[in-house]
N, CA, C and O of each residue as an XYZ file, in Angstrom:
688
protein
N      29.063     66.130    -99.790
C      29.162     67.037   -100.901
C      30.610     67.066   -101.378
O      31.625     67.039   -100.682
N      30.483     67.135   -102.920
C      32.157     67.248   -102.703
C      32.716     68.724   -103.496
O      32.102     69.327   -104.377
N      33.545     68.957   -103.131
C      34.144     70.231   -103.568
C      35.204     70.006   -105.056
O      36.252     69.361   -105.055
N      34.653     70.659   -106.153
C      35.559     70.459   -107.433
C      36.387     71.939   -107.658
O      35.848     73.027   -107.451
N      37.488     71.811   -108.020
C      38.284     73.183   -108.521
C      39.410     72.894   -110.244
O      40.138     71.945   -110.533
N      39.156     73.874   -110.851
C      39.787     73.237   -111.849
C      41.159     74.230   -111.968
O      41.161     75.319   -111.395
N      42.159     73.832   -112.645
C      43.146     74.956   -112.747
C      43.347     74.343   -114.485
O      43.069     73.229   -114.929
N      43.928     75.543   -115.192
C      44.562     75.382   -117.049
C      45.360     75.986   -117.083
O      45.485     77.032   -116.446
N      46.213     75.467   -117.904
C      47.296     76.044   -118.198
C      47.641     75.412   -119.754
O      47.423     74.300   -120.236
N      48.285     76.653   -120.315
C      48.875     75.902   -122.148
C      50.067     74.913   -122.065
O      51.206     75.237   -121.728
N      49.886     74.351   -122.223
C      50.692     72.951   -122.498
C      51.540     72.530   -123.821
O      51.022     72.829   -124.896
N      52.685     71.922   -123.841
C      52.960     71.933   -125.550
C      52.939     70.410   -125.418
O      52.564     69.872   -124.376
N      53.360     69.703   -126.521
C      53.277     68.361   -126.879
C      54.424     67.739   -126.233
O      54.319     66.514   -126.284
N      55.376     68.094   -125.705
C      56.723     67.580   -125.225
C      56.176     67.575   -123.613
O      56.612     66.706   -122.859
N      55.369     68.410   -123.204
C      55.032     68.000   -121.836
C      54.070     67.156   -121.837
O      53.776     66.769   -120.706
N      53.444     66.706   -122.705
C      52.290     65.701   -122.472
C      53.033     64.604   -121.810
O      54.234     64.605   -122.080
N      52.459     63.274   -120.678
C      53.040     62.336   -120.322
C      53.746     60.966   -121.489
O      52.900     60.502   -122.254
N      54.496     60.656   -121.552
C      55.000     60.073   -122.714
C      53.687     59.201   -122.701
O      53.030     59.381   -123.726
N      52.932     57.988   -121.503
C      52.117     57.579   -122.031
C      50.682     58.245   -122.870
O      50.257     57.663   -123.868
N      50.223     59.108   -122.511
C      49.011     59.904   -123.118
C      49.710     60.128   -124.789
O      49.069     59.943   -125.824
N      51.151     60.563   -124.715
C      51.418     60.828   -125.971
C      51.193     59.526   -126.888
O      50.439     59.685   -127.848
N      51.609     58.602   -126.749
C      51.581     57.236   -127.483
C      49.958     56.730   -127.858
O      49.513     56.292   -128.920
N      49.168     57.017   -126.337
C      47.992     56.563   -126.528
C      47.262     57.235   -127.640
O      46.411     56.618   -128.281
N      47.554     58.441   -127.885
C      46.662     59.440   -128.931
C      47.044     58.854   -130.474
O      46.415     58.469   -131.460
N      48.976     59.083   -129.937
C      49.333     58.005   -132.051
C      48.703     57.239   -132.319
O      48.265     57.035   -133.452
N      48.401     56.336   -130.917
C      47.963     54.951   -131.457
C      46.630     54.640   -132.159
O      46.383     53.914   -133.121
N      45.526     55.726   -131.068
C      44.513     55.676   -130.933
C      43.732     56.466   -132.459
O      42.599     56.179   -132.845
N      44.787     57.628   -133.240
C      44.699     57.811   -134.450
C      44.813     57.146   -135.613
O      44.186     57.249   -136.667
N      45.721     56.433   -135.272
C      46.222     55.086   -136.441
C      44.854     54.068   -136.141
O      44.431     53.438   -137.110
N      44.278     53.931   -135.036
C      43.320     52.922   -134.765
C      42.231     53.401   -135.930
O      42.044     52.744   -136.954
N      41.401     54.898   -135.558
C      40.466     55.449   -136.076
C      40.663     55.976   -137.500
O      39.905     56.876   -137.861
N      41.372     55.629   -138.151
C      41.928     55.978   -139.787
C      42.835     57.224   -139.913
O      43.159     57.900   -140.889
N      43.116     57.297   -138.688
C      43.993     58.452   -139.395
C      44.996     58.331   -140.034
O      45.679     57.371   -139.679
N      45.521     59.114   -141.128
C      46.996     58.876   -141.874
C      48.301     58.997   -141.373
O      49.327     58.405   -141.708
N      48.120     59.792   -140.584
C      49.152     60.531   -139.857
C      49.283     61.326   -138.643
O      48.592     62.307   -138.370
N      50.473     60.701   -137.742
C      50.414     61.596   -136.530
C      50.318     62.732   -136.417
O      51.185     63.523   -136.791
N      48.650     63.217   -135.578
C      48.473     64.531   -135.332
C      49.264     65.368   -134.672
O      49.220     66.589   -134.818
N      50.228     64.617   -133.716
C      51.116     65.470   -132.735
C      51.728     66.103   -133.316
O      51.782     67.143   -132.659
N      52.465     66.263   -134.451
C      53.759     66.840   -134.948
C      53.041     68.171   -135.505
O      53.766     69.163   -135.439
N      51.564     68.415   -136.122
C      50.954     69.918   -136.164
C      50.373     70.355   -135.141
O      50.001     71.528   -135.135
N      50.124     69.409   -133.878
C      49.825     70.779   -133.019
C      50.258     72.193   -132.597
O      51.369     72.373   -132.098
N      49.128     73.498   -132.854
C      50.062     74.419   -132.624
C      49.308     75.252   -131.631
O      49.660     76.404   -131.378
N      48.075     74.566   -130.956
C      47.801     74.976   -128.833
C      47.379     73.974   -128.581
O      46.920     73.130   -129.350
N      47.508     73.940   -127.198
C      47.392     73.047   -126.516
C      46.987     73.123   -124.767
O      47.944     73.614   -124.168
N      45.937     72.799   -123.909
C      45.579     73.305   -123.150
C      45.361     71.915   -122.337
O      44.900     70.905   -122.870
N      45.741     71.996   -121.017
C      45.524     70.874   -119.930
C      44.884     71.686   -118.756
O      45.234     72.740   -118.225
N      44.005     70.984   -118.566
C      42.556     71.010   -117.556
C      42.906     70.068   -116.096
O      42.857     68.840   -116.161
N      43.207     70.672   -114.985
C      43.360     69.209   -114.052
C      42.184     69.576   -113.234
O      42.129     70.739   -112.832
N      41.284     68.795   -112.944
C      40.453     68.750   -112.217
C      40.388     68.329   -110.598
O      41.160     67.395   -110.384
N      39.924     68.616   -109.825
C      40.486     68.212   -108.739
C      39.411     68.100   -107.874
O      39.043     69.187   -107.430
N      38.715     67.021   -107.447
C      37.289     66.548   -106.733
C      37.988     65.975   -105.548
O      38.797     65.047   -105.528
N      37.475     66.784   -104.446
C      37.585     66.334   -102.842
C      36.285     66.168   -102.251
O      35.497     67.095   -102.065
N      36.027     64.649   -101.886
C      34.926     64.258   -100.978
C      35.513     64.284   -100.055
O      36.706     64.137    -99.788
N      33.955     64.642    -99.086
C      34.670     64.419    -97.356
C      33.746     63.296    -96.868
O      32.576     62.999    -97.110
N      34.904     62.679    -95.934
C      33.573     61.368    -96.129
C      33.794     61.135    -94.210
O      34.828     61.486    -93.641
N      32.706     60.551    -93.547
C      32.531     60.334    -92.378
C      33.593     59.462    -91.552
O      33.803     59.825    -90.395
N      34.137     58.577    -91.939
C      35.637     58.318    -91.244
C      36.426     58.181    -91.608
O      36.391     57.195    -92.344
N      37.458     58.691    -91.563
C      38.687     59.028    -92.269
C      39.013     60.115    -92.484
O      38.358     60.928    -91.832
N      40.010     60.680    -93.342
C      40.613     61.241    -94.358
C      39.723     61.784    -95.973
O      39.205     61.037    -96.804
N      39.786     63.035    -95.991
C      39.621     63.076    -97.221
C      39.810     61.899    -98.602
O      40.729     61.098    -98.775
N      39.033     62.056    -99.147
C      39.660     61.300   -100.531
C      39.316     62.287   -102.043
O      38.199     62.479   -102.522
N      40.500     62.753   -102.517
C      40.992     63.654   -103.669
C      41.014     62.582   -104.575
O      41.548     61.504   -104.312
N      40.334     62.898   -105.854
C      41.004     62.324   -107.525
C      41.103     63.477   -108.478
O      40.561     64.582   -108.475
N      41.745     63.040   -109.096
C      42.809     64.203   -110.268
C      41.740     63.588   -111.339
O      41.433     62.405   -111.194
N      41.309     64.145   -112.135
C      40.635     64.110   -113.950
C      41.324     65.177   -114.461
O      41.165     66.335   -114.075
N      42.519     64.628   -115.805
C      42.749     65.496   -116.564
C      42.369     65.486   -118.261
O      42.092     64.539   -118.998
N      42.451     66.571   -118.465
C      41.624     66.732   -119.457
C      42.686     67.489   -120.566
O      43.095     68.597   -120.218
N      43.126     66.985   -121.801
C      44.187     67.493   -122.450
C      43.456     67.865   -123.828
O      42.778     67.084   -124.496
N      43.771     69.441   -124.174
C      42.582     69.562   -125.709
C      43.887     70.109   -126.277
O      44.582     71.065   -125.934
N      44.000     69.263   -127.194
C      45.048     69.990   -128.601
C      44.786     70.286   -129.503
O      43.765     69.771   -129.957
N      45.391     71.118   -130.201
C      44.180     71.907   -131.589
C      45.529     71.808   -133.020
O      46.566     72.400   -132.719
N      45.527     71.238   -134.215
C      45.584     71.142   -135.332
C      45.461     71.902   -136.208
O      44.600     72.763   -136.026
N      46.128     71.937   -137.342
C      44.902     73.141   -138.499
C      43.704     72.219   -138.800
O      42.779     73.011   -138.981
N      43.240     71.002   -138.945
C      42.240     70.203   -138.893
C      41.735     69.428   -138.295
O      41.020     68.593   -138.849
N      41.906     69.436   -137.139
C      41.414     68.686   -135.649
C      41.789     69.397   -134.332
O      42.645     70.212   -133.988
N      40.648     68.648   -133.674
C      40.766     69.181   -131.854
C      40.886     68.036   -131.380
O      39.816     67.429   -131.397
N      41.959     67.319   -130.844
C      42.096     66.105   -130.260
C      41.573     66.396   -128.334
O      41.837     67.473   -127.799
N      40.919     65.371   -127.639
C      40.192     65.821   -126.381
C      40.675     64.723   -125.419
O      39.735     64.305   -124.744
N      41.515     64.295   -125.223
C      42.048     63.427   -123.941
C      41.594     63.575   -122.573
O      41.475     64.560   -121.845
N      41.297     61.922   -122.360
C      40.552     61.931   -121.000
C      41.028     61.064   -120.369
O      40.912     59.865   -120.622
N      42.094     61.921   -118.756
C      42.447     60.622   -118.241
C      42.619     60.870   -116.992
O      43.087     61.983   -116.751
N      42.317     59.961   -115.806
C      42.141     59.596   -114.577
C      43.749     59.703   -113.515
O      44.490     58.753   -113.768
N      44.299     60.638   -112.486
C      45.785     59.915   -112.141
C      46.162     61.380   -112.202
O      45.397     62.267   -112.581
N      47.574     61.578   -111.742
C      48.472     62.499   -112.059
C      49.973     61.854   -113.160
O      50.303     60.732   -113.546
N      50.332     62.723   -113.274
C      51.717     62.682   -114.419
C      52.360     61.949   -113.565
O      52.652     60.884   -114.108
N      52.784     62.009   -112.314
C      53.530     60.644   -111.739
C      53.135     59.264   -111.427
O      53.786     58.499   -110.715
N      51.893     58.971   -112.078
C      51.125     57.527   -111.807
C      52.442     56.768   -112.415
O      53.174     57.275   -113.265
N      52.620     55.475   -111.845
C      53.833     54.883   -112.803
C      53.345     54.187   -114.050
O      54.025     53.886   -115.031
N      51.517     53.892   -113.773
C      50.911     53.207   -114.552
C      50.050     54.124   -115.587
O      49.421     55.083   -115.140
N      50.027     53.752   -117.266
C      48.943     54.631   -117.614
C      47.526     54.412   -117.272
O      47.177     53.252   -117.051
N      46.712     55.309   -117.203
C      45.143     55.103   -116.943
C      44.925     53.992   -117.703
O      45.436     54.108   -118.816
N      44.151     52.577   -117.456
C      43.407     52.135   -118.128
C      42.121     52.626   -118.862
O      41.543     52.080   -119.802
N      41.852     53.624   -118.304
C      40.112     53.761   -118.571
C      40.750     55.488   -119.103
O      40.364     56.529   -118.571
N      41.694     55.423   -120.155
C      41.886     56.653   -120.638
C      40.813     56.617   -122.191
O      40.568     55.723   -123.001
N      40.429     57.898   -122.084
C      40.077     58.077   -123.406
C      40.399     59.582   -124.410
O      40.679     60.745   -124.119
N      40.191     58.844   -125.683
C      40.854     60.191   -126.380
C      39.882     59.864   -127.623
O      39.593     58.730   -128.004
N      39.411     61.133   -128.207
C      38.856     61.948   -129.105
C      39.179     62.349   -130.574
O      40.342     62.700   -130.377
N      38.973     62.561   -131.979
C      39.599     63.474   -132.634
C      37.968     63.778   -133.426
O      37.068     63.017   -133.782
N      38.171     65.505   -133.479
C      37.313     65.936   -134.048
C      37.570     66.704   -134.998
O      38.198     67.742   -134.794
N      37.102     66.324   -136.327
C      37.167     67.402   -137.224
C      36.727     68.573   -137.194
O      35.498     68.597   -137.255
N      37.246     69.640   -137.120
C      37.082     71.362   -136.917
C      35.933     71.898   -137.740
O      35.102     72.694   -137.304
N      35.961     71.157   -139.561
C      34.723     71.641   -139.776
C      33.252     70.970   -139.801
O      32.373     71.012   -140.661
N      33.323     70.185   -138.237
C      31.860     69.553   -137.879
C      31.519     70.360   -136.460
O      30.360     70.539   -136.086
N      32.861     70.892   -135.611
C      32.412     71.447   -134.748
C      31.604     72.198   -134.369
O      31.790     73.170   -135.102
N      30.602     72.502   -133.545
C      29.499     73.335   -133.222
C      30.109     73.601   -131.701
O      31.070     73.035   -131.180
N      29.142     74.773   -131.076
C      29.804     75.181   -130.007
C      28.344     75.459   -128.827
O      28.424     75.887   -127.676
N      27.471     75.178   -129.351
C      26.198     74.937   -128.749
C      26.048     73.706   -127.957
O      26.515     72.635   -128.344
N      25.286     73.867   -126.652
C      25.134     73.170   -125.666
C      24.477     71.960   -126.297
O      24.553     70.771   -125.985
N      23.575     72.790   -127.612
C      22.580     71.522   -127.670
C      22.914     71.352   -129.404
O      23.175     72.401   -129.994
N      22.907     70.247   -130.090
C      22.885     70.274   -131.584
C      22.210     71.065   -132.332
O      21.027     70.881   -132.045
N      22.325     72.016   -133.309
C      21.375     73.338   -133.527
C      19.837     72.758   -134.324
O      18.788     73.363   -134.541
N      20.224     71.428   -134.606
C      18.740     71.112   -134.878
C      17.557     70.765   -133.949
O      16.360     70.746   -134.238
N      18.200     70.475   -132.683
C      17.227     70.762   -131.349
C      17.031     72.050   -131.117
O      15.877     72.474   -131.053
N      18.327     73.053   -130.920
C      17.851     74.353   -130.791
C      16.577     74.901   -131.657
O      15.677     75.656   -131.291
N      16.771     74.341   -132.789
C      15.419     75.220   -134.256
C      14.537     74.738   -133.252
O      14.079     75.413   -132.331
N      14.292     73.368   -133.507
C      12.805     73.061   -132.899
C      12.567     73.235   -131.634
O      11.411     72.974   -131.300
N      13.372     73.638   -130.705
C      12.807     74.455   -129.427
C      12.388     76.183   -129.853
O      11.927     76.957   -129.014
N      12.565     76.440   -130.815
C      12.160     78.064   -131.057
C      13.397     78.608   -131.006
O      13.266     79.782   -130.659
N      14.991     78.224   -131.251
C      16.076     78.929   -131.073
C      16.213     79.467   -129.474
O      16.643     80.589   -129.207
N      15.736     78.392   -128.355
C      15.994     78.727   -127.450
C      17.684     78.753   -127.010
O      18.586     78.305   -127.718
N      17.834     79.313   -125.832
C      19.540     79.735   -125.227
C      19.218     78.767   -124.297
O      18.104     78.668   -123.783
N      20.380     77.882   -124.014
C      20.798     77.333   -123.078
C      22.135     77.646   -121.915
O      23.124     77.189   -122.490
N      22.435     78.028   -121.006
C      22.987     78.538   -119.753
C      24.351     77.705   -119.697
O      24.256     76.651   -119.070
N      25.322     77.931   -120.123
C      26.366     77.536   -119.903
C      27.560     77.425   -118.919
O      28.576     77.899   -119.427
N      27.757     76.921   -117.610
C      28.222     77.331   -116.600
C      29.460     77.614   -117.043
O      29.913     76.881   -117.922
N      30.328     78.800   -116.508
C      31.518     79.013   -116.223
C      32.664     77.706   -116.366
O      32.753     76.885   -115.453
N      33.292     77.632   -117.273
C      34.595     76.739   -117.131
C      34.019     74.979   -117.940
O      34.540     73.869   -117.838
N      32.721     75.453   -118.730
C      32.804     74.398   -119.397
C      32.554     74.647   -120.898
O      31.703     75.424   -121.332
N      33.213     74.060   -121.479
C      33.060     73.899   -123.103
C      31.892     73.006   -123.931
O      32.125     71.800   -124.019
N      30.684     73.503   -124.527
C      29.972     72.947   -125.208
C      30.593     72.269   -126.229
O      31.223     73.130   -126.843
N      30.808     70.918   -126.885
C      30.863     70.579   -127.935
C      30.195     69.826   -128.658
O      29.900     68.863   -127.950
N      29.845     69.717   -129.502
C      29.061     68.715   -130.720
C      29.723     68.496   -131.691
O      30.107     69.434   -132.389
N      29.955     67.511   -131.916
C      30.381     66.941   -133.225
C      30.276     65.366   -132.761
O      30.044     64.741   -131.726
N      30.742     64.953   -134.856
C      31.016     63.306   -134.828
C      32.266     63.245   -134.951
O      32.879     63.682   -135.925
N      32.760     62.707   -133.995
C      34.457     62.070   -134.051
C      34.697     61.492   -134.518
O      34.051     60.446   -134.455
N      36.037     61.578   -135.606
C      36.625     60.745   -136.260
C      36.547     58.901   -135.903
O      36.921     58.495   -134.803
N      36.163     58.191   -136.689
C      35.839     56.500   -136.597
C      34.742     56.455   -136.073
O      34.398     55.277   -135.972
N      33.442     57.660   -135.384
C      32.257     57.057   -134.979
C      31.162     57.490   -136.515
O      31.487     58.045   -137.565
N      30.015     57.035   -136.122
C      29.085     57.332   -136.995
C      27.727     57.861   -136.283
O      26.580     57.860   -136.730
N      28.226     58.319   -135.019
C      26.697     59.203   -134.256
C      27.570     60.336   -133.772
O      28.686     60.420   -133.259
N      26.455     61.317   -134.203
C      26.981     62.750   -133.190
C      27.047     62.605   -131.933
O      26.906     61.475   -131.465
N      27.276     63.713   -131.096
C      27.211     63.764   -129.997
C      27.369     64.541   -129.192
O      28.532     64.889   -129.391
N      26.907     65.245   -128.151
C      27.440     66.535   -127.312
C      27.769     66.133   -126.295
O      27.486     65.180   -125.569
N      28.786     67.433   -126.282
C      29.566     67.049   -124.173
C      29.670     68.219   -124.254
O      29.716     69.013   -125.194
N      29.731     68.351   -122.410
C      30.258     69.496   -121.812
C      32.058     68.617   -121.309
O      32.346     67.556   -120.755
N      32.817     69.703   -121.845
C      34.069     69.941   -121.674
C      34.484     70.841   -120.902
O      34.385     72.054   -121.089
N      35.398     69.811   -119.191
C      35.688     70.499   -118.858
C      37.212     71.686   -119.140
O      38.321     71.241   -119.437
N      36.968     72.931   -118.994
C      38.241     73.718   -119.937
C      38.645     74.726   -118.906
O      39.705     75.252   -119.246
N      38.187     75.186   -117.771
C      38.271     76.014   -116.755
C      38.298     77.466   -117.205
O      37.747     77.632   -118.293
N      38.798     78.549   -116.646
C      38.922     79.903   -116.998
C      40.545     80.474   -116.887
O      41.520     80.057   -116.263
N      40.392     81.324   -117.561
C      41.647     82.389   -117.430
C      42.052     82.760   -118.613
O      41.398     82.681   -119.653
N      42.998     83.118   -118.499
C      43.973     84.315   -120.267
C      44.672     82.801   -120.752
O      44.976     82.780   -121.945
N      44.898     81.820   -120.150
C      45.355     80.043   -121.163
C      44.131     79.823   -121.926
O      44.179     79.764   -123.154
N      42.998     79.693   -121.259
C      41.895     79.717   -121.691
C      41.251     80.357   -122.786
O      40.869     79.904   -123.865
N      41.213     81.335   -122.368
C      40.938     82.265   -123.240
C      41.373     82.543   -124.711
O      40.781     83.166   -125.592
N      42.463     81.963   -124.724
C      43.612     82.377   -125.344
C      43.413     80.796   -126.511
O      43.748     80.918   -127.689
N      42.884     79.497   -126.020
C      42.976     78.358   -126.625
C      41.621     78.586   -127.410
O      41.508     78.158   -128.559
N      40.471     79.345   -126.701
C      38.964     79.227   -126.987
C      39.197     79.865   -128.715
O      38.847     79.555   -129.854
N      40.075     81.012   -127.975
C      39.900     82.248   -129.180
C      40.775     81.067   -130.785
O      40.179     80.940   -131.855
N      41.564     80.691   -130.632
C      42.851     79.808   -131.289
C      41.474     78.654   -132.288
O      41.440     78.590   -133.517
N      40.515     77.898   -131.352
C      39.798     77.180   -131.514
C      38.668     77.717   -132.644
O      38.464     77.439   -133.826
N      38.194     78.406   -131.912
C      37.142     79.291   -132.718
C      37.738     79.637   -134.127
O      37.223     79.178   -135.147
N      38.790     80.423   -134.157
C      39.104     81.347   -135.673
C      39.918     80.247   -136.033
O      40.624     80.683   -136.943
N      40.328     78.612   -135.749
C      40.671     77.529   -136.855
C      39.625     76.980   -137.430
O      39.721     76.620   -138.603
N      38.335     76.797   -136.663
C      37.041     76.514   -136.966
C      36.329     77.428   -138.427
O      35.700     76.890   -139.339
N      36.639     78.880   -138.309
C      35.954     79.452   -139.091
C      37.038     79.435   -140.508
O      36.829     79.263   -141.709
N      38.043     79.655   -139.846
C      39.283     79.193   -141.248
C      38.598     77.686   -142.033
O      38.278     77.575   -143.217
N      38.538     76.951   -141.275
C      37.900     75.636   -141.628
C      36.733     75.626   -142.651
O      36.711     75.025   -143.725
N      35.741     76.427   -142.094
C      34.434     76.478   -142.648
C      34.711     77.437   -144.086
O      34.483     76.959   -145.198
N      35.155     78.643   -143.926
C      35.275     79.505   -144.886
C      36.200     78.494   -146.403
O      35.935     78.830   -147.557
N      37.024     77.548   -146.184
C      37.845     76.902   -146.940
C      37.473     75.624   -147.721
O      38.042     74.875   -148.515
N      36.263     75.713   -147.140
C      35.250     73.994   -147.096
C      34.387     74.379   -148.445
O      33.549     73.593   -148.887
């Protein structure tokens, strides 16, 4: 069995790892964007995840998943990457996100599944973030659970997220 714990904390753009920072410019310029999102971020929240298996001989074995969500006046950028800040190497198998704010939904499930289940509720565990949307350069929706953990950082990014979203919508 393995034991997961997450810790968050607000983060600004100068602490991001210089590689994650580059990977996101790049990875924006890849997907059409015009311009580097970093320079309007104004929250920013890092997720480290922390999964300990115990395994029958040996030593524990721990891996780090971090999870970096930055918020825009018109995007939520969602970084996904494997390692701690002192890896000397960047993650190969990093990935990163950009979502436009006014496609975001915050439902577990896309609300056109919800209708046709009867507007059923779906159970959201503690410390994860529903999202739906289509990300910038794809052409299919999609939902994830995001991990985002708990506390007043948290709290504090959800609330930031939410009322840029409705700024978004109300302006659209």
């Amino acid at each position: 069995m393995a034991e997961r714990s997450t810790t968050s904390r607000a983060v600004t753009v100068r602490q991001l790892p210089p590689a994650t920072a580059a990977f996101i410019s790049e990875q924006g310029a890849v997907r059409g964007l015009f311009r580097d999102p970093l320079p309007e971020v104004t929250h920013a929240l890092r997720t480290d995840e922390v999964t300990t298996r115990k395994r029958l001989f040996g030593g524990a074995r721990t891996s780090v998943r971090t999870v970096e969500m930055l918020l825009t006046p018109d995007l939520l950028i969602v970084s996904y990457r494997d390692g701690s800040d002192g890896d000397a190497r960047p993650d190969p198998a990093a990935q990163v996100s950009f979502h436009r704010l006014g496609q975001l939904e915050f439902a577990p499930l896309p609300s056109e599944l919800l209708e046709r289940a009867g507007h059923a509720r779906v159970a959201v565990p503690d410390g994860l973030m529903p999202l739906t949307s289509t990300p910038v350069g794809s052409t299919h929706r999609g939902s994830r659970m995001v991990p985002i953990g708990t506390g007043p950082d948290v709290a504090r990014f959800r609330q930031a997220l939410r009322d840029a979203v409705e700024r978004t919508r109300r302006s659209a």
